[in-house]
VEXTI-755726 format. One record per atom (N, C-alpha, C): x, y, z. Coordinates in steps of 0.05 Angstrom, whole numbers, plus 5000, padded with zeros to 4 digits. Atoms other than C-alpha are relative to their C-alpha. Example, Ala and Ser with C-alpha at 12.3 -4.5 7.8 and 13.67 -1.06 7.14 Angstrom:
# residues 2
501849765000524649105156501850245000498449764999527349795143498550225014
***
This chain:
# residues 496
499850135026853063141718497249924989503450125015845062861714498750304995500149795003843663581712501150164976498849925022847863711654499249844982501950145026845163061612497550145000502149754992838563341635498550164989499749815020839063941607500350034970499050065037841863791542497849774986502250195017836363211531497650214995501649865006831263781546500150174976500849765015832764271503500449814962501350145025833663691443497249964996503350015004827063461451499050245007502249704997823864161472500050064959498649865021827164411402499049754975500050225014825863711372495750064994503049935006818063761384499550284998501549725002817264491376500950004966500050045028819064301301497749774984501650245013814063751295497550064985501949945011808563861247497349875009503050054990802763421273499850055029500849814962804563751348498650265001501849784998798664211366502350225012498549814997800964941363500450055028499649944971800165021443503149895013497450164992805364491458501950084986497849855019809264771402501550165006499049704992810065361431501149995034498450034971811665161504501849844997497750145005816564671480502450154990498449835008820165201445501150225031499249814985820365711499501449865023498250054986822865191547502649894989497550065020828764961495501550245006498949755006829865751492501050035035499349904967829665861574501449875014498950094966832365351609503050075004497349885001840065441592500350235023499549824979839866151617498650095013501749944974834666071664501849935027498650064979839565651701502650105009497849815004845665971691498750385025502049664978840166711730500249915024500650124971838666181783502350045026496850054978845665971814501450334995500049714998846866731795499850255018501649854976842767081832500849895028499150164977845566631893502150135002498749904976851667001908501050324990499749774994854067651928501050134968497549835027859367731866498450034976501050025019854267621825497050154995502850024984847267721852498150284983501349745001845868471846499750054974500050015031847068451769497349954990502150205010841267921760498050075015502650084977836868011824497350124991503050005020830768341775499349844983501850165017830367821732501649715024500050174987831067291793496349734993502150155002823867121770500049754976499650145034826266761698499949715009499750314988827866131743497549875000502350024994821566031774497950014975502049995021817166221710501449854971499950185028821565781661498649715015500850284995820065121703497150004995503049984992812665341708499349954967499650125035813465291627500449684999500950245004815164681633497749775009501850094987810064511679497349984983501550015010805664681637499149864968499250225028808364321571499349695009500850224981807563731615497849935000502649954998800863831632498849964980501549975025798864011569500249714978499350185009802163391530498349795010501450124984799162941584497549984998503250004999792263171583499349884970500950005028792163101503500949834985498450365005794962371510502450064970497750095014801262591468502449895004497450174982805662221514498049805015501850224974802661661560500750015025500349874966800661751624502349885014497450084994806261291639502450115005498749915004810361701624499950395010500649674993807962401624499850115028500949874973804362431694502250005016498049994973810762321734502850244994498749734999814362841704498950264998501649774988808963351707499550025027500149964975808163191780503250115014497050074988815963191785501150394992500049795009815963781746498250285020501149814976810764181793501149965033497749974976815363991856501750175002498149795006820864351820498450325006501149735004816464971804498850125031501549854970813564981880502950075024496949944992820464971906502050315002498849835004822865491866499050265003501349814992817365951876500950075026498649924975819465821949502050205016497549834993825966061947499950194984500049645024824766671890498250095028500449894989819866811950500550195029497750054975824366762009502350214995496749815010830967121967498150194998500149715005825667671960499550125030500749934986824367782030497349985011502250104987818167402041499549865016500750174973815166962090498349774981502350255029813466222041498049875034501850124986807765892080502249755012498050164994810665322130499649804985499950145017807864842075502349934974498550055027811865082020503050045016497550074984818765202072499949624997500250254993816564472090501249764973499650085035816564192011502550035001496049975018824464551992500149835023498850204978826464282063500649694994500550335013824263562041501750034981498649995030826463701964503749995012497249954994834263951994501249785008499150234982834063342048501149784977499150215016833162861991502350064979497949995022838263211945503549975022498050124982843163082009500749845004499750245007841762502009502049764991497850175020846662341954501850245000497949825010850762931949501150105029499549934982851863102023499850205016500349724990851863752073500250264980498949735022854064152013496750004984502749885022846664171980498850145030502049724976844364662048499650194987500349725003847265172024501550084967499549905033850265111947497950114983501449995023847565511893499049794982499750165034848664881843498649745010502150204999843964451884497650004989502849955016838264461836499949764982501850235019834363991795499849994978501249925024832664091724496949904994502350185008825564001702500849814970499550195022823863511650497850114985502150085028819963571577499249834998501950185009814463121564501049934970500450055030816262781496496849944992503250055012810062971464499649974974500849995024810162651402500949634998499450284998811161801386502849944996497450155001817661461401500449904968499950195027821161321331502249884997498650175002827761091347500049775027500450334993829560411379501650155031498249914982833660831437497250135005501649724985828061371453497849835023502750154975822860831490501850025016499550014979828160601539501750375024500149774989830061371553498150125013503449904983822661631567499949825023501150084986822461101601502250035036498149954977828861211648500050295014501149774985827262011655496950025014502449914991819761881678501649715029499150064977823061361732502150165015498849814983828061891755498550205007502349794986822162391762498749955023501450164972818861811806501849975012498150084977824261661847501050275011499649774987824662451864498550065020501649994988818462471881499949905030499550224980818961851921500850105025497850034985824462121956499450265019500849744994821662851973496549925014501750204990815662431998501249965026499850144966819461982048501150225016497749774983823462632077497950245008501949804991817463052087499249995029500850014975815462862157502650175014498149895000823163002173500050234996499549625002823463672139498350155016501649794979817163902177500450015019500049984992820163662231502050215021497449815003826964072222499450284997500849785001823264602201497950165020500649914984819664772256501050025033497450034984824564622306501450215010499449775001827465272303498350155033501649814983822665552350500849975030498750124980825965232413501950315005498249825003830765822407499150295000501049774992826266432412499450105026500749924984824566422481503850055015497849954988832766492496500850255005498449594990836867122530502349944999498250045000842967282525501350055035498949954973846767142594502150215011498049844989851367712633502249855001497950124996858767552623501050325004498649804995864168032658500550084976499749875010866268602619503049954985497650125015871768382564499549754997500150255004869667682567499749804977502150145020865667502516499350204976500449805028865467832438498149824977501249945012861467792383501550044972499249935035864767762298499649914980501050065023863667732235502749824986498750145026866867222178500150244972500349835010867767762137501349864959498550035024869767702056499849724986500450335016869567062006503549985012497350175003875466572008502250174981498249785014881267061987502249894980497350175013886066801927501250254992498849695021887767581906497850255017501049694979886168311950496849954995502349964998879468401960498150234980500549785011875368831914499550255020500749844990872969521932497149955010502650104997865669291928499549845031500650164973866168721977501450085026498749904978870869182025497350245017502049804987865069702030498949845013501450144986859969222037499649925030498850154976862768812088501150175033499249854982866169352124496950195017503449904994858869652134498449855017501550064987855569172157502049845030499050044983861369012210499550285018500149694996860169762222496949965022503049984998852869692229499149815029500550164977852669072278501550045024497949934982858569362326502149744997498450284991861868712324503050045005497549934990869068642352502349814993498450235002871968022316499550064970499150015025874368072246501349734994498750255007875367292218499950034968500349975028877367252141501349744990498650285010879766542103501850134975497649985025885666602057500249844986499950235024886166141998504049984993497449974996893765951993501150214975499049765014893966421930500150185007499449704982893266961974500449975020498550044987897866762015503150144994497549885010902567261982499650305008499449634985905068081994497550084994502149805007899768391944496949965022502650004985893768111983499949985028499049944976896768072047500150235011500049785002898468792042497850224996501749835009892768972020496950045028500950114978888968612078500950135024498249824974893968982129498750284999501649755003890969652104497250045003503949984991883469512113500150005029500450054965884969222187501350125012498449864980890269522215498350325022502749814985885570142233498149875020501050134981880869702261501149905022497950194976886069272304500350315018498449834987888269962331497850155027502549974975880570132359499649735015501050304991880969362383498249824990501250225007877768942338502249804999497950275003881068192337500349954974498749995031884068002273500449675008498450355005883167162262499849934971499850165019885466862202500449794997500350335012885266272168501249894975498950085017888765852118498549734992501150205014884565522064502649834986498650115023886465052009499550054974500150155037887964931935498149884997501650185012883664771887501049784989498150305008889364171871500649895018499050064968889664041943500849675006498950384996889163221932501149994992498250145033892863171868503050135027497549994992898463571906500349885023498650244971898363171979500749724991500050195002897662621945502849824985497649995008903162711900502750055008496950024988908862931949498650225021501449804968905563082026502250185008497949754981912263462051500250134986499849715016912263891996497350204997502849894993904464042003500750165028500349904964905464132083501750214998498549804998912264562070498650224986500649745011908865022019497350135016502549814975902465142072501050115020498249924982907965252127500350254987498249705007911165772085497850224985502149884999903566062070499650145032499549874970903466112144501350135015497449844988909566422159499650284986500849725007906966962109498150135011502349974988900467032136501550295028498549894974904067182207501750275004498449844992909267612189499350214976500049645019906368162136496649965020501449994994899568042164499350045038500149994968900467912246496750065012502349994996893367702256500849885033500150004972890967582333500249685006500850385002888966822318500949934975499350155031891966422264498849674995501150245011888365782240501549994974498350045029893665422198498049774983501850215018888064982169497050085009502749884994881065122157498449715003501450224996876464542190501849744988498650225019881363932180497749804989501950255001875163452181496950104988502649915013870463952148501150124976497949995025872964312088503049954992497650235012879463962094499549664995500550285013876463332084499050014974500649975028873163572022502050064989498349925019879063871994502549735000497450174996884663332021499649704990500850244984881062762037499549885028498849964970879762502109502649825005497650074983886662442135500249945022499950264971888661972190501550255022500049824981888462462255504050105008497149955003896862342258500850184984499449845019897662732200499150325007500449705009893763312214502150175032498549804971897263372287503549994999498249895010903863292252500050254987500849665013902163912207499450175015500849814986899164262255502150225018497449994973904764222312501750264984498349825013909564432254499250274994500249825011906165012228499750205025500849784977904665312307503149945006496949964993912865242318500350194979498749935024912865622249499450285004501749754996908066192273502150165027497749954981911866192342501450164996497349855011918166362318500150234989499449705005916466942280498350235022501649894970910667192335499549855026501550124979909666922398497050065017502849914987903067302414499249974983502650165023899867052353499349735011500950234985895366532383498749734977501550225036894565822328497649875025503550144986887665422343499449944976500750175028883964902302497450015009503050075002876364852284498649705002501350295004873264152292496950064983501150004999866964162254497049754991501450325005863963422240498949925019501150144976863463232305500449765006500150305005865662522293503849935021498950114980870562052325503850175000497649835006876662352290500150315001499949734998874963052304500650035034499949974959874562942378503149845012497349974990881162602382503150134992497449745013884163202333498950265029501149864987879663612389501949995026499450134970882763212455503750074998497349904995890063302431500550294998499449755000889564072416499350145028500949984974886064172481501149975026497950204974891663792522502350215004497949775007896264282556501850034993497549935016902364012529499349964965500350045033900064022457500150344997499349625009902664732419498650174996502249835007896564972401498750155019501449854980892865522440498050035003502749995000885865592422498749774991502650195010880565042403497650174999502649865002874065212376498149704982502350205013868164952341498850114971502249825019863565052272497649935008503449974993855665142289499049984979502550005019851364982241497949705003502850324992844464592239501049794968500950185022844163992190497450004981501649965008838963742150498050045026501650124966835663632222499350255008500849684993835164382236500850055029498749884970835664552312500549725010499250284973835863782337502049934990496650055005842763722295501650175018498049724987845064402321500449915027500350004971842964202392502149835008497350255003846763512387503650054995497449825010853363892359500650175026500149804980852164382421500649795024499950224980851863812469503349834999496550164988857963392450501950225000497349654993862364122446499749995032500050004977859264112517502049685015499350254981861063422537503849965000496649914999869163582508500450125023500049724987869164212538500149925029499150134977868163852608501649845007497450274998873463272605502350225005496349824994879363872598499750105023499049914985882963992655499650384998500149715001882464652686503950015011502049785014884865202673500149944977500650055017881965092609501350164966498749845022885465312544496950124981503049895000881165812517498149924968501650205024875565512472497850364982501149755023871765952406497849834985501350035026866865862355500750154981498249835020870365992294497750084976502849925020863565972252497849805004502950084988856665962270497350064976503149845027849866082218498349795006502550105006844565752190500749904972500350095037841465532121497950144994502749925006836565992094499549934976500550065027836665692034497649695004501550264991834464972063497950015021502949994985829865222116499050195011501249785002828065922104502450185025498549934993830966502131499250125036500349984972826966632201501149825016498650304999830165872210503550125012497849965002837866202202499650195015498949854983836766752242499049945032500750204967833266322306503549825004498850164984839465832304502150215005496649834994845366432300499150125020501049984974840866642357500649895024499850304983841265992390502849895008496150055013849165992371500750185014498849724989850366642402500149975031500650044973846566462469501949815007498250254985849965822477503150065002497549914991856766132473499350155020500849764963854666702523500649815022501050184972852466072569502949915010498250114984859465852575501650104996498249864983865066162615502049894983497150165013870465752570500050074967500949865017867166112506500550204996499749564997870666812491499650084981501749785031867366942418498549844991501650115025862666712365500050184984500549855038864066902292498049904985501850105013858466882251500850054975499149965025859166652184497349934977497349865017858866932133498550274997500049794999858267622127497750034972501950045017854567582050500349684990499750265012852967002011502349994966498150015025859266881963500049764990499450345023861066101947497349885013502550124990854265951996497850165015502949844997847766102014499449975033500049984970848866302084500850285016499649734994850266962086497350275027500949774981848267552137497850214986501249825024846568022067500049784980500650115027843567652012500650094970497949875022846167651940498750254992500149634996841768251929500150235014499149754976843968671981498149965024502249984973837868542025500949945019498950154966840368442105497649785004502150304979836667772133499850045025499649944967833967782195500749935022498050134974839667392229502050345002498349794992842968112221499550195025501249954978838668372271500149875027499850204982839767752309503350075018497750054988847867872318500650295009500049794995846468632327499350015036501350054966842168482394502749755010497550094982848168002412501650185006497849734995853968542407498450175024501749764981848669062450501149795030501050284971847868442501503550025008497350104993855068252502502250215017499149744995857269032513499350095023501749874969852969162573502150035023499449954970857468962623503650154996497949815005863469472589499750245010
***
């Protein structure tokens, strides 16, 4: 939402002073062009960020980067030629060249470069602090971005415009500020990574231990043709042996179900695994909240479809209760989700009994570990437990931490142990470059190998669709975590 006032204050005043008669023609003219750019500069930005979109835009990915640097320079310019006061001006020209060093970053990074660890170090910081307030979801969203600000370069004339200047040049400083205190942090997240290069992958007997992809966006309707090549290619390309896909409960029906049966079924038949997953609604509160047994019955009877046109290997009747089911639901009191759960693996049962249900924990927190401790328990219905991998803002000393208490579960259960997964593993190459994302799915890969109670890691996600975590970037480019899960598969195969 500050992103949308923001915006709309800029391009009045850009538009406002690029009409002003005693404003020198220079500022005139950069005020205009950022009035004209920023709109659908930003609109290219979050664009260019995913797959469905990406390849369209990815030549003019530069418009982002070279509108802020417009403003950077309106800024500047205003500033130097005291048509704003320094008060005012300097902290959004400095606030303003944060943005522009940022974005250079990542236009450098999405092209397949290598940013100095300075300027990785800077977004790192910049992301941390936009986490800050918005949570894990600014790693890897497109729509975590900033807007620069316009210098009003010309004299305050109504009785409203002082205390405005004066509230956008304190939100410029308090960015700053904030991308400031988080810098020691980000460098030290960002270099962190490297812990994870000197790893091997360990010998597990032959059949033990696989290797798959998260393949496809969140499905509400068949898959196009586009993202079936794609995807199917680069499952092709890495050998992998685990096919995981999330269903959205709109496609939780024949046409996309059916349509889903026809891509895999081939595969299933050379032995790839087939796990699905059942997302949520985008009404997902409004309807639990409004009548839970009619929410829970209509995901049941999503799951019962799933099962019986689809007959995947693993069924996950809920995707992460305590990670994207807490965003979509709310967090729900651990009772609830092991009522739903129970029901929906009696529901699967009944129509297959060799469809195996299993739940993801991926928070790590107190209620995950005792949704973790009852699925794990051998009389509880469920068959598989697993985990999600990913680093935080923290980079490998989150990941490591996450890796550690999975370890410290993982030893409390009784043997023989019900068999444990990683349902999704990555990185963030958006928040800390992409040599960063392909060290930890490195680091993710090994540490399943390491343990005997570990029989896959899916890596997710195949491209970048709703986030910026993908295997193939939105312009088609492979990242070089793809290389990373290629040398796992080789490793993992040896002893076949």
């Amino acid at each position: 939402m500050l992103a949308v006032v923001v915006l709309a204050w800029d391009v009045f005043l850009a538009g406002h002073i690029a009409q002003q008669r005693g404003v020198p023609r220079e500022v005139a003219a950069l005020s205009g062009l950022a009035a004209l750019l920023a709109a659908p500069a930003l609109v290219i930005a979050v664009a260019t960020s995913s797959t469905l979109t990406g390849r369209s835009v990815a030549g003019v990915a530069w418009i982002w980067p070279a509108t802020v640097a417009i403003f950077v320079l309106q800024a500047l310019y205003a500033t130097a030629r005291r048509l704003v006061t320094p008060w005012v001006g300097v902290p959004i020209a400095i606030y303003d060249l944060l943005l522009m060093a940022v974005a250079a970053t990542r236009y450098m990074g999405g092209g397949g470069g290598s940013p100095p660890l300075w300027a990785l170090t800077l977004a790192a910081a910049h992301t941390t602090a936009i986490g800050a307030l918005t949570g894990p979801w600014a790693l890897a969203s497109p729509y975590a971005l900033l807007v620069p600000v316009v210098a009003p370069a010309f004299p305050a004339r109504w009785r409203i415009s002082r205390p405005i200047r004066v509230l956008l040049a304190a939100q410029a400083f308090a960015w700053i500020v904030a991308t400031a205190v988080w810098l020691p942090y980000a460098a030290h997240a960002v270099r962190s990574y490297d812990r994870y290069a000197t790893l091997t992958m360990p010998a597990r007997p032959a059949g033990d231990f696989a290797v798959g992809l998260r393949l496809l966006p969140v499905l509400d309707a068949p898959p196009s043709p586009v993202e079936l090549r794609n995807d199917l290619a680069l499952l092709d390309t890495t050998g992998a042996e685990i096919v995981s896909v999330i269903i959205d409960p709109g496609g939780a029906h024949r046409p996309t179900l059916d349509s889903l049966a026809r891509v895999f079924d081939p595969l299933r038949r050379d032995s790839t695994i087939l796990i699905a997953t059942l997302g949520y609604p985008d009404d997902a509160a409004t309807a639990y909240q409004t009548d839970r047994t009619a929410y829970e019955a209509a995901r049941i009877a999503d799951v019962e479809r799933i099962a019986r046109l689809l007959r995947p290997d693993y069924l996950l009747a809920a995707d992460e209760p305590y990670g994207r089911g807490a965003r979509a639901l709310g967090r729900l009191p651990v009772s609830a989700w092991v009522e739903y759960l129970a029901a929906a693996t009696r529901a699967v049962h009944a129509i297959d009994p060799r469809i195996k249900t299993g739940i993801s924990v991926a928070t790590f927190d107190a209620r995950d570990s005792a949704l973790y401790q009852w699925a794990a328990d051998p009389a509880s219905p469920i068959d598989v437990v697993g985990f999600t991998l990913f680093p935080t803002f923290g980079g490998a000393l989150s990941l490591d931490a996450r890796m550690q208490i999975a370890d410290r579960w993982m030893q409390r259960q009784p043997a023989p142990q019900k068999e444990q997964w990683v349902f999704a593993a990555g990185g963030n190459p958006a928040a800390h470059g992409e040599d960063a994302q392909a060290a930890a799915v490195w680091g993710e890969l090994v540490w399943g190998a390491s343990r005997s109670a570990i029989k896959g890691v899916i890596v997710a996600e195949a491209a970048d669709y709703r986030a910026i975590n993908g295997l193939r970037a939105a312009s088609g480019r492979l990242r070089p975590a793809m290389d990373e899960v290629s040398h796992a598969v080789r490793d993992s195969k040896r002893g076949k």
